[in-house]
mmCIF file of the N, C-alpha and C atoms, coordinates in Angstrom:
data_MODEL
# 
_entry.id   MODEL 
# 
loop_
_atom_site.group_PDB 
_atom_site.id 
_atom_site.type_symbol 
_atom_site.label_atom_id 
_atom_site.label_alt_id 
_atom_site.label_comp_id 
_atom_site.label_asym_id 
_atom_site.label_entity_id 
_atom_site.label_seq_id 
_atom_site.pdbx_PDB_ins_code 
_atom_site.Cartn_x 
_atom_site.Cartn_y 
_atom_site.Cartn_z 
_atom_site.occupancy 
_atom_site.B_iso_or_equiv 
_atom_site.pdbx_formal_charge 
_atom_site.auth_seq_id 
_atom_site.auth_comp_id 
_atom_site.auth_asym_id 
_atom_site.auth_atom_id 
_atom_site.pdbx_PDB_model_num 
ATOM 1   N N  . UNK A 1 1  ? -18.233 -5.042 13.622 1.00 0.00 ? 1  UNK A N  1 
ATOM 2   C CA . UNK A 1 1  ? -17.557 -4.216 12.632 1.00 0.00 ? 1  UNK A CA 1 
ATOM 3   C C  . UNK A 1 1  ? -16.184 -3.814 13.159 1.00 0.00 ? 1  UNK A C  1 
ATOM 4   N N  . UNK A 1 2  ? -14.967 -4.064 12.500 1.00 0.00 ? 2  UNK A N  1 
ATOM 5   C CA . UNK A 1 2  ? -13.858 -3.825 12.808 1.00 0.00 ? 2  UNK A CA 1 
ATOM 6   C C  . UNK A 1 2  ? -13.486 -2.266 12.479 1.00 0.00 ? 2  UNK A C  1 
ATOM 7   N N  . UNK A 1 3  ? -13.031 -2.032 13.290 1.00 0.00 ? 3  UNK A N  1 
ATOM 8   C CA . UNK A 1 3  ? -12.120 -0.246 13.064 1.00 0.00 ? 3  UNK A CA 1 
ATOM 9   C C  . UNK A 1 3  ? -11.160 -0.495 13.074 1.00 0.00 ? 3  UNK A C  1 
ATOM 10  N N  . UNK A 1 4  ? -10.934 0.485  12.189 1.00 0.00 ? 4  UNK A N  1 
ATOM 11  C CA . UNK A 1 4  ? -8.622  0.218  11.744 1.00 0.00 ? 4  UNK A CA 1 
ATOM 12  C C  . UNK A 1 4  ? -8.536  1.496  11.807 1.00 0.00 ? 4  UNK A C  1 
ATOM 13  N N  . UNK A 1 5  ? -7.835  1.865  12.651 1.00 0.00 ? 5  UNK A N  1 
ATOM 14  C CA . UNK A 1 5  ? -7.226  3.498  12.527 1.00 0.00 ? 5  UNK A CA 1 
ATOM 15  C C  . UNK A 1 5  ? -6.323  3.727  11.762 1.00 0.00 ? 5  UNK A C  1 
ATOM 16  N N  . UNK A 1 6  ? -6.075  4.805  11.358 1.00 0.00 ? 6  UNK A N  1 
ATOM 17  C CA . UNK A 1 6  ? -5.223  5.633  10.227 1.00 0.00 ? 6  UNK A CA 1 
ATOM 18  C C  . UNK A 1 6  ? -4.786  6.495  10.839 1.00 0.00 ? 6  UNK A C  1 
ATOM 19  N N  . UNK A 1 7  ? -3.097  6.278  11.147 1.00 0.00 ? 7  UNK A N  1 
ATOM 20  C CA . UNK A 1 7  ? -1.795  7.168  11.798 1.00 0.00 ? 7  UNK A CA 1 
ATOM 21  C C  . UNK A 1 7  ? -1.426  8.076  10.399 1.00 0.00 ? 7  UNK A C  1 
ATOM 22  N N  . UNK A 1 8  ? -1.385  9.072  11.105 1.00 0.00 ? 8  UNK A N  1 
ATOM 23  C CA . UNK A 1 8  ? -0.151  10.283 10.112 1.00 0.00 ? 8  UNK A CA 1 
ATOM 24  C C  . UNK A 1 8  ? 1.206   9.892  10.869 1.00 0.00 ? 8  UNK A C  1 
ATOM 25  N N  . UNK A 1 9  ? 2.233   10.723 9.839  1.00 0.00 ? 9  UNK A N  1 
ATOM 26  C CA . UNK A 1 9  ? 3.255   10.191 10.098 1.00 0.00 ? 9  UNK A CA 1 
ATOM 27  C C  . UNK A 1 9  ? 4.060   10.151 11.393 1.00 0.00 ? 9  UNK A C  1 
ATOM 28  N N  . UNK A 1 10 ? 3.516   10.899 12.488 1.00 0.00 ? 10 UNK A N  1 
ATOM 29  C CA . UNK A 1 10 ? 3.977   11.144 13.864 1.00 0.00 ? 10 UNK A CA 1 
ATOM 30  C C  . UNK A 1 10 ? 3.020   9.946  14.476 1.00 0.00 ? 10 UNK A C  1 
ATOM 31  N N  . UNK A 1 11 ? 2.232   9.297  13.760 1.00 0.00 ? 11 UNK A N  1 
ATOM 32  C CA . UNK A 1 11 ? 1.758   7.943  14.570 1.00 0.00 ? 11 UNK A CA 1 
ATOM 33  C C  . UNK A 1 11 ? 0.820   8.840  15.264 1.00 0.00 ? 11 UNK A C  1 
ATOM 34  N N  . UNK A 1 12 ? 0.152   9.741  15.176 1.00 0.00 ? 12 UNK A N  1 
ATOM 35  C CA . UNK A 1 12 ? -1.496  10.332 15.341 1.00 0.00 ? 12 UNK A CA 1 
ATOM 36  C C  . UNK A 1 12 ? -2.385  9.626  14.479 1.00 0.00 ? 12 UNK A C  1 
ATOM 37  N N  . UNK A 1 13 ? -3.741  9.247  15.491 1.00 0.00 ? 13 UNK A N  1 
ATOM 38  C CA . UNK A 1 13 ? -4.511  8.664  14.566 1.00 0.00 ? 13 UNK A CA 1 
ATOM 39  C C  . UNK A 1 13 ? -4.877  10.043 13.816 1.00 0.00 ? 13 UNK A C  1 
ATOM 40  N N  . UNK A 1 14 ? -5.884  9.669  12.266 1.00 0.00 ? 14 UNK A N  1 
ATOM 41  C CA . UNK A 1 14 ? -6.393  11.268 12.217 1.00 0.00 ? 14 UNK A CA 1 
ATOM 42  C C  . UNK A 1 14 ? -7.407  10.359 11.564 1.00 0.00 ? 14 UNK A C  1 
ATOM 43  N N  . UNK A 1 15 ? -7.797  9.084  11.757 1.00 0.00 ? 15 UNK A N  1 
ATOM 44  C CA . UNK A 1 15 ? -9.346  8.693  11.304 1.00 0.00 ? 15 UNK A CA 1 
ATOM 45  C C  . UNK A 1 15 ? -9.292  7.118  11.280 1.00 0.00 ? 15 UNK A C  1 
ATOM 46  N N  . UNK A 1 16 ? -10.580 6.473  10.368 1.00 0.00 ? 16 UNK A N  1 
ATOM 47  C CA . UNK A 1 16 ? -10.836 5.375  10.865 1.00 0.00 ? 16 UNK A CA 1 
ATOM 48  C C  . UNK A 1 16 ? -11.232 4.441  9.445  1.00 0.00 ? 16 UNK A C  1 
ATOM 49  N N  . UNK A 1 17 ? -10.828 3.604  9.225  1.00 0.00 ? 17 UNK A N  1 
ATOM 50  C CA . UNK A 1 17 ? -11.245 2.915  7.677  1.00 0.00 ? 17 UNK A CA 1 
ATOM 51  C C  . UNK A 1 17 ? -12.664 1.441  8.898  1.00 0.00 ? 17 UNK A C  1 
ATOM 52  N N  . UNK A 1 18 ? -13.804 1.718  8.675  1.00 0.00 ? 18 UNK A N  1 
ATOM 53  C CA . UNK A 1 18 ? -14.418 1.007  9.299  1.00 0.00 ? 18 UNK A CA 1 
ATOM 54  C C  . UNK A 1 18 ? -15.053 -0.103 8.402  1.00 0.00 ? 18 UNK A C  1 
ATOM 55  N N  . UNK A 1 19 ? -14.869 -1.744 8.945  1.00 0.00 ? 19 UNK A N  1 
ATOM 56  C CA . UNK A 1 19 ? -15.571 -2.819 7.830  1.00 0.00 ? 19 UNK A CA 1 
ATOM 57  C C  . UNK A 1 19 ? -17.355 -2.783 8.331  1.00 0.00 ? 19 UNK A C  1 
ATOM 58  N N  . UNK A 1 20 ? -17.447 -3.117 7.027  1.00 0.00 ? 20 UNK A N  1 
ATOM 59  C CA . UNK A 1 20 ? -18.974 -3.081 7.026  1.00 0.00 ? 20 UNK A CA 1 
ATOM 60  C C  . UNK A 1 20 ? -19.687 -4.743 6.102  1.00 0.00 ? 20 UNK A C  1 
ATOM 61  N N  . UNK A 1 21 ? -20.770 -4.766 6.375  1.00 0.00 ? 21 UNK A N  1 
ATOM 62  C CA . UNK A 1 21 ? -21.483 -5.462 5.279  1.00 0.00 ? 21 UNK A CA 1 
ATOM 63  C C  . UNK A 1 21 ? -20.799 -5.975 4.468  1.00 0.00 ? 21 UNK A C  1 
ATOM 64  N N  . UNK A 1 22 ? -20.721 -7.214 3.946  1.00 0.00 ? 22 UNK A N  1 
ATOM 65  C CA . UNK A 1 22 ? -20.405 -7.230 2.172  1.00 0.00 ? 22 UNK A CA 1 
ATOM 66  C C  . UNK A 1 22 ? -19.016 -6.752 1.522  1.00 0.00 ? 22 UNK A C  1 
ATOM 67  N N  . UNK A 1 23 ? -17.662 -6.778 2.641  1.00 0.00 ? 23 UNK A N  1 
ATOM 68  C CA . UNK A 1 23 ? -17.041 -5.957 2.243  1.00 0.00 ? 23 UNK A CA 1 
ATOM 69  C C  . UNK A 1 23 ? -16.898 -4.329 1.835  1.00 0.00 ? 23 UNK A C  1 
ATOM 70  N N  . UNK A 1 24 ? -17.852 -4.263 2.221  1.00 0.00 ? 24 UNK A N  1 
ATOM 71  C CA . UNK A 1 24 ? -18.150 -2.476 1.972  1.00 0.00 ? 24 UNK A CA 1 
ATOM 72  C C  . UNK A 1 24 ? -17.258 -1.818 3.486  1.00 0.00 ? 24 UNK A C  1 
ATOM 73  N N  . UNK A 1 25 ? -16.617 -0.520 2.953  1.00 0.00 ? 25 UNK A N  1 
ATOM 74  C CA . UNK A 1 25 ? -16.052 -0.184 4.335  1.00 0.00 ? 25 UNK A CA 1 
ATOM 75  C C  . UNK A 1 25 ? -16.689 1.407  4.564  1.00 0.00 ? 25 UNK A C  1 
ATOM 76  N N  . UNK A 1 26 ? -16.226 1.778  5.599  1.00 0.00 ? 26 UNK A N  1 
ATOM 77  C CA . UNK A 1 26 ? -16.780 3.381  5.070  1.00 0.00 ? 26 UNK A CA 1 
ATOM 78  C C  . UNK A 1 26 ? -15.127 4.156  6.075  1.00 0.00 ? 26 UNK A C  1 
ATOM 79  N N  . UNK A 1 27 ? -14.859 5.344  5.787  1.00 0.00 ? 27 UNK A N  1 
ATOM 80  C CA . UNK A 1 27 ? -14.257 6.197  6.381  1.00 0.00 ? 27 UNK A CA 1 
ATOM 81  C C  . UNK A 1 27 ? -14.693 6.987  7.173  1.00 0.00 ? 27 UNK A C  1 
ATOM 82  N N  . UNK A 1 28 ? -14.032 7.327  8.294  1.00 0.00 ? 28 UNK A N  1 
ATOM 83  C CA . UNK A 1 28 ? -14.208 8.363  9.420  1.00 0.00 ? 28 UNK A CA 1 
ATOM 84  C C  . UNK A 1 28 ? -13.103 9.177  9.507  1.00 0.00 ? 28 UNK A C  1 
ATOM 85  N N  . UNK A 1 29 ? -13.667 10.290 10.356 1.00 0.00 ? 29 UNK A N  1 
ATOM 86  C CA . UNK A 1 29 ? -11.984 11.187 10.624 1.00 0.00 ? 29 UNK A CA 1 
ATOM 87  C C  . UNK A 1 29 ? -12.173 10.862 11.751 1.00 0.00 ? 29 UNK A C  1 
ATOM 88  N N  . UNK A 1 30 ? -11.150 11.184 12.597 1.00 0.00 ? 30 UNK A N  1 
ATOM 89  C CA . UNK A 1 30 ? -11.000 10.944 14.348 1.00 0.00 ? 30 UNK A CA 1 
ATOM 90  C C  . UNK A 1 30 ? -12.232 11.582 15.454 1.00 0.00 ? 30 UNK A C  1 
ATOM 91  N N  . UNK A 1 31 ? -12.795 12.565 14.639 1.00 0.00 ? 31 UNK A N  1 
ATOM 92  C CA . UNK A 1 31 ? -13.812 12.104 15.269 1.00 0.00 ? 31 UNK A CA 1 
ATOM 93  C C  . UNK A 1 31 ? -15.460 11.383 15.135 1.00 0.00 ? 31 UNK A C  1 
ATOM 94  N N  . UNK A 1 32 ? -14.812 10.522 14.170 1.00 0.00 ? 32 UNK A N  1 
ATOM 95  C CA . UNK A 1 32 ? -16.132 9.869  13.670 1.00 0.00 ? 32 UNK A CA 1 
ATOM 96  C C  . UNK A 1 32 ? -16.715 10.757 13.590 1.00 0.00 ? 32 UNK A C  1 
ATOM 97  N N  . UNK A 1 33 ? -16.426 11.723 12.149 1.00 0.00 ? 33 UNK A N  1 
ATOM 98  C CA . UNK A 1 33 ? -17.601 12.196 11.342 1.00 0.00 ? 33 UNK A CA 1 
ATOM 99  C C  . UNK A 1 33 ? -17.269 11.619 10.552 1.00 0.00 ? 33 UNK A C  1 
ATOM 100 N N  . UNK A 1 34 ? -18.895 10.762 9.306  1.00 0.00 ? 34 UNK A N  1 
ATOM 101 C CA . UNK A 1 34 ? -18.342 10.358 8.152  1.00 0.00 ? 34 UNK A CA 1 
ATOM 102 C C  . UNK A 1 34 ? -18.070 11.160 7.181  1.00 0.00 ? 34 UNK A C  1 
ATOM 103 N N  . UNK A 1 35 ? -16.955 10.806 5.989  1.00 0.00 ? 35 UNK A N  1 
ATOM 104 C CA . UNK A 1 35 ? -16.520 11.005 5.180  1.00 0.00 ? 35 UNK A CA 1 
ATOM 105 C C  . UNK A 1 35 ? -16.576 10.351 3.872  1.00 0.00 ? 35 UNK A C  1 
ATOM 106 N N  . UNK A 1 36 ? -16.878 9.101  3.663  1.00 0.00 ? 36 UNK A N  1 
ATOM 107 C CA . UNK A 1 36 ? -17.310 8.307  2.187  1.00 0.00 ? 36 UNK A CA 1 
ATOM 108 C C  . UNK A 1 36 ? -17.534 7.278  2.742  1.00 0.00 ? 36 UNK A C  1 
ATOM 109 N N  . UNK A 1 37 ? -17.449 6.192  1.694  1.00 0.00 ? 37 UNK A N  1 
ATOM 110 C CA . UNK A 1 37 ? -17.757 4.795  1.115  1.00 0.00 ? 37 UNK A CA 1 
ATOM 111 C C  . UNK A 1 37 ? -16.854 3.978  0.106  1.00 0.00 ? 37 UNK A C  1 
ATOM 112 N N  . UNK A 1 38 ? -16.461 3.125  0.690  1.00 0.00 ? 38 UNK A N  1 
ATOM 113 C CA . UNK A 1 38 ? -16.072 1.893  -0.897 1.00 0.00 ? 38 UNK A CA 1 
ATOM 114 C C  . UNK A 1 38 ? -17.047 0.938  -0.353 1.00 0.00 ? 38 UNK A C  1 
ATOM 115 N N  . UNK A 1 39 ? -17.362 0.603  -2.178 1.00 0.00 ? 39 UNK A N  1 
ATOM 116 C CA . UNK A 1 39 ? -18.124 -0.386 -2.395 1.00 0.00 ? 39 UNK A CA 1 
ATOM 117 C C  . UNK A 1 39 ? -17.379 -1.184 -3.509 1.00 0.00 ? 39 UNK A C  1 
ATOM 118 N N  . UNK A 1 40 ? -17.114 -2.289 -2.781 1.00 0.00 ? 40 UNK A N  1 
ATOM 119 C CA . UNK A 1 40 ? -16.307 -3.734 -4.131 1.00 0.00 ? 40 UNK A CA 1 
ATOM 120 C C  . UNK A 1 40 ? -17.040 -3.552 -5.221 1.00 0.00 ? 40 UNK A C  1 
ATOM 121 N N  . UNK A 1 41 ? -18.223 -4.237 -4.535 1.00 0.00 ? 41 UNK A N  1 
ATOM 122 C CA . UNK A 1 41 ? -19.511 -4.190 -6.174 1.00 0.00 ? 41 UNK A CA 1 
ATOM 123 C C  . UNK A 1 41 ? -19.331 -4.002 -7.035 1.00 0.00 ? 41 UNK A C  1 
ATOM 124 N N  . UNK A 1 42 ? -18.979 -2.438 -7.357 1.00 0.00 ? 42 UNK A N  1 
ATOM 125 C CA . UNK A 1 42 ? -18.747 -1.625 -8.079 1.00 0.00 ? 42 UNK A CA 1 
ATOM 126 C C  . UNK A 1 42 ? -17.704 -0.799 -8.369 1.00 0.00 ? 42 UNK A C  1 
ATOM 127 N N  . UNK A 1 43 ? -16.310 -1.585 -7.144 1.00 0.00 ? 43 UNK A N  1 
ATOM 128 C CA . UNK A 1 43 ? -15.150 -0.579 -7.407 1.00 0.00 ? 43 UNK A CA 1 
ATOM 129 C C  . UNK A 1 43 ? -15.179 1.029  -7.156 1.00 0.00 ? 43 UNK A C  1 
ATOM 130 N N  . UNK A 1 44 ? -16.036 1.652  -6.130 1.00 0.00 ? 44 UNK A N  1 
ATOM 131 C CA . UNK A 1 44 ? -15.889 3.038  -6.561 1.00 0.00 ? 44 UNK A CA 1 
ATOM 132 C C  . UNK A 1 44 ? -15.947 3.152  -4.627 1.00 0.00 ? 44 UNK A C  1 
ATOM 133 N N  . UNK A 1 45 ? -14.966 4.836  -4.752 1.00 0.00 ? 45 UNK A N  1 
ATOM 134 C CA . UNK A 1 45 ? -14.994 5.113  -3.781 1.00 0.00 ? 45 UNK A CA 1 
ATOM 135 C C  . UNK A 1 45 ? -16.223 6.333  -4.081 1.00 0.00 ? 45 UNK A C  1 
ATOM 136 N N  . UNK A 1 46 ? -17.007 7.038  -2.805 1.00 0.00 ? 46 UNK A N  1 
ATOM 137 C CA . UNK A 1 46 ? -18.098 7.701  -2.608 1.00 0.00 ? 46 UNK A CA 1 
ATOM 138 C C  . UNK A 1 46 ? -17.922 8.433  -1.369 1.00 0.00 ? 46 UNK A C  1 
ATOM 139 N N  . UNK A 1 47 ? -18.124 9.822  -1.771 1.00 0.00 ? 47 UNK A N  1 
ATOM 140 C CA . UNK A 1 47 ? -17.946 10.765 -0.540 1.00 0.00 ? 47 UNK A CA 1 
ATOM 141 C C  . UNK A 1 47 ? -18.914 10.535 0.487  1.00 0.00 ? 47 UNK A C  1 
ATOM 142 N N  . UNK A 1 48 ? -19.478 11.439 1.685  1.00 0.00 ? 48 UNK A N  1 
ATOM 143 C CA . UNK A 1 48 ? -20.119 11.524 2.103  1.00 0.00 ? 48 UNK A CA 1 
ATOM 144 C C  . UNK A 1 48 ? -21.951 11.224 1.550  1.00 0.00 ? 48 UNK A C  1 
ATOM 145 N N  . UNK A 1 49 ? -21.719 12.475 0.590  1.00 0.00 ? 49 UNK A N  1 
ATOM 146 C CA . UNK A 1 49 ? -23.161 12.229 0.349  1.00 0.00 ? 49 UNK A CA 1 
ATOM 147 C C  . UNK A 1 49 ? -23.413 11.537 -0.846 1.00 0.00 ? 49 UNK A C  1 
ATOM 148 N N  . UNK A 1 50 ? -22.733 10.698 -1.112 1.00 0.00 ? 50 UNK A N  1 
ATOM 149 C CA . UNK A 1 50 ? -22.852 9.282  -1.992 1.00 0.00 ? 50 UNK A CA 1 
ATOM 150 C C  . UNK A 1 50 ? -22.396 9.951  -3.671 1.00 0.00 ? 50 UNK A C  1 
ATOM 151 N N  . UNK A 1 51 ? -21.495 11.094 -3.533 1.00 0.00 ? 51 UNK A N  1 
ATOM 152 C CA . UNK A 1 51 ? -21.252 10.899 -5.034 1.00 0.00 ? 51 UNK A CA 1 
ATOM 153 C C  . UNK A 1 51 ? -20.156 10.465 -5.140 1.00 0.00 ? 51 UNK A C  1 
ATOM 154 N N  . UNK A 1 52 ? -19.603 9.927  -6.275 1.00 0.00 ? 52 UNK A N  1 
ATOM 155 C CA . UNK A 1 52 ? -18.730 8.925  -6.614 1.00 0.00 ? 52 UNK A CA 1 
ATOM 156 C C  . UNK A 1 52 ? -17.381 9.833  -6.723 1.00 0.00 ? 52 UNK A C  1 
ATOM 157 N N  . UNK A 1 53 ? -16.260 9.769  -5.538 1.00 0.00 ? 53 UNK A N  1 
ATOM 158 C CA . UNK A 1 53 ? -15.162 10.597 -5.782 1.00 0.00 ? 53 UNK A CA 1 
ATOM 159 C C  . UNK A 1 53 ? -13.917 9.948  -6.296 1.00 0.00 ? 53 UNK A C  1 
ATOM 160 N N  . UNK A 1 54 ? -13.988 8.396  -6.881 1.00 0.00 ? 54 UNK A N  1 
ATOM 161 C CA . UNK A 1 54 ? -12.884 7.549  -7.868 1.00 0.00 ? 54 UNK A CA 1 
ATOM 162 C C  . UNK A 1 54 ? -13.147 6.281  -7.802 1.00 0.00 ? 54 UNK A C  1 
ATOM 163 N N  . UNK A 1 55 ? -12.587 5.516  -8.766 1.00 0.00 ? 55 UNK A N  1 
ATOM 164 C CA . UNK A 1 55 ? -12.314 4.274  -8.964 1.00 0.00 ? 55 UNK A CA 1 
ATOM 165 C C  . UNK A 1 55 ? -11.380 4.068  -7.602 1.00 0.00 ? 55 UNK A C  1 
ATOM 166 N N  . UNK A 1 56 ? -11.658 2.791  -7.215 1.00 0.00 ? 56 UNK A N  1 
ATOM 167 C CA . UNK A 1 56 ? -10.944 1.865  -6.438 1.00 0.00 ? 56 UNK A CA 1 
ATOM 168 C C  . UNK A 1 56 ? -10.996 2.489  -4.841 1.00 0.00 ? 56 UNK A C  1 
ATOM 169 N N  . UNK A 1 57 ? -10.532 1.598  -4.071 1.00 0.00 ? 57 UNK A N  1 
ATOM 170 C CA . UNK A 1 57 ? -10.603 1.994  -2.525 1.00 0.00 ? 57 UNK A CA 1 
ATOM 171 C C  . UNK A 1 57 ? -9.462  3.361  -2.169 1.00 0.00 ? 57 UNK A C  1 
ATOM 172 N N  . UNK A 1 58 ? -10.469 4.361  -2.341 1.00 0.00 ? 58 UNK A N  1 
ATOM 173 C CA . UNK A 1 58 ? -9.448  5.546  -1.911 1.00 0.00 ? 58 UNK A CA 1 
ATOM 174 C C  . UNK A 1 58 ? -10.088 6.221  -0.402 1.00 0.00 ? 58 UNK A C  1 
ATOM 175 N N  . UNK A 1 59 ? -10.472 5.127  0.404  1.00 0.00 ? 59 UNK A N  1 
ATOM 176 C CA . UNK A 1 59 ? -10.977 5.861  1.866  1.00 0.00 ? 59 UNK A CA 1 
ATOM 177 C C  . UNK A 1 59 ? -9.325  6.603  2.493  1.00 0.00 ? 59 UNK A C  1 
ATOM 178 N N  . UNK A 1 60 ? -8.412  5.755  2.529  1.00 0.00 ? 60 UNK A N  1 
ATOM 179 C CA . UNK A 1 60 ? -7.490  6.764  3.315  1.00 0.00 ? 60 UNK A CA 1 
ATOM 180 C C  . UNK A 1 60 ? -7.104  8.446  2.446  1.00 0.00 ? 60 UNK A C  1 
ATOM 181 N N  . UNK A 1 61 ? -6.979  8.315  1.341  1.00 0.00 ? 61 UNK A N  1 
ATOM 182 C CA . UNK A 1 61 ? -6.871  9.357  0.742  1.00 0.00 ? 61 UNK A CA 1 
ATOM 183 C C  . UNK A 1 61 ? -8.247  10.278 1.185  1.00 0.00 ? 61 UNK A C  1 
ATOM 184 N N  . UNK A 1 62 ? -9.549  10.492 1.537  1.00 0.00 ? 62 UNK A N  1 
ATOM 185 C CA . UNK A 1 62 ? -10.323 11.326 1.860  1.00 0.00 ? 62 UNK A CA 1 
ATOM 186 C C  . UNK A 1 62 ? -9.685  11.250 3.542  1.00 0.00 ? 62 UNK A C  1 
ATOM 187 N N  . UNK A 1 63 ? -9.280  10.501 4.034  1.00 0.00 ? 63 UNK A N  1 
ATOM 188 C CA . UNK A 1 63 ? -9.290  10.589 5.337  1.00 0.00 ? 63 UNK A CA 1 
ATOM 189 C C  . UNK A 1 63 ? -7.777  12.085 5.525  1.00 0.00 ? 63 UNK A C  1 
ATOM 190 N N  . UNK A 1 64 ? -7.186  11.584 4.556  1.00 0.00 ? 64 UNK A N  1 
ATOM 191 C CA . UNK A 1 64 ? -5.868  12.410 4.365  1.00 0.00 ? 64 UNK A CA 1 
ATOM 192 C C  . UNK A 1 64 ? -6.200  13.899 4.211  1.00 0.00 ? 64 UNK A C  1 
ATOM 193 N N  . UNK A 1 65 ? -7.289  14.063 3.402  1.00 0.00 ? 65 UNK A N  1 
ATOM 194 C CA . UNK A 1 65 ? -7.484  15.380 3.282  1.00 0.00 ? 65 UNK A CA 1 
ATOM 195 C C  . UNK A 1 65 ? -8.073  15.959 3.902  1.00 0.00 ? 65 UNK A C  1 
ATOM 196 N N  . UNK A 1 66 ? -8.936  15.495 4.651  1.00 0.00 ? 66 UNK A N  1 
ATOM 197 C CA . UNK A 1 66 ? -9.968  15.724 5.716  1.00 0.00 ? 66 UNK A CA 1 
ATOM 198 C C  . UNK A 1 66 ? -9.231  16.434 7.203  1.00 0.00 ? 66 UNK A C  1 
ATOM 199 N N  . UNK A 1 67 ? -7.868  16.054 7.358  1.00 0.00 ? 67 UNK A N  1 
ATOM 200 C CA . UNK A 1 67 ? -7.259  17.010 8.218  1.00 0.00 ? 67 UNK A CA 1 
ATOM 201 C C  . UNK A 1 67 ? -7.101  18.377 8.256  1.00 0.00 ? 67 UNK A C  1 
# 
């Protein structure tokens, strides 16, 4: 499983877009706590505890707020 970190704009990581399965990825913050889910399948991004927080891959946007 590949990890891609996610820099803020001073080039700090502040989390992690991780590949999974099937194209499925999930989000972390820096310290790998999770934070959601995209799933292609179905186009939807998913918070933590699997409810559906938008259409399309919005893991960096939870990772964004999560600071």
């Amino acid at each position: 499983m590949a990890r891609t970190p996610i820099l803020n704009e001073n080039r700090i990581v502040i989390g992690y877009i991780e590949e999974q399965g099937g194209g499925k990825q999930k989000a972390l913050n820096r310290n790998a706590m999770l934070l959601g889910y995209y799933d292609p399948s179905t186009n939807s991004t998913l918070n933590a505890n699997r409810m559906k927080v938008g259409t399309g891959n919005q893991l960096s946007a939870l990772i964004e707020r999560a600071q």
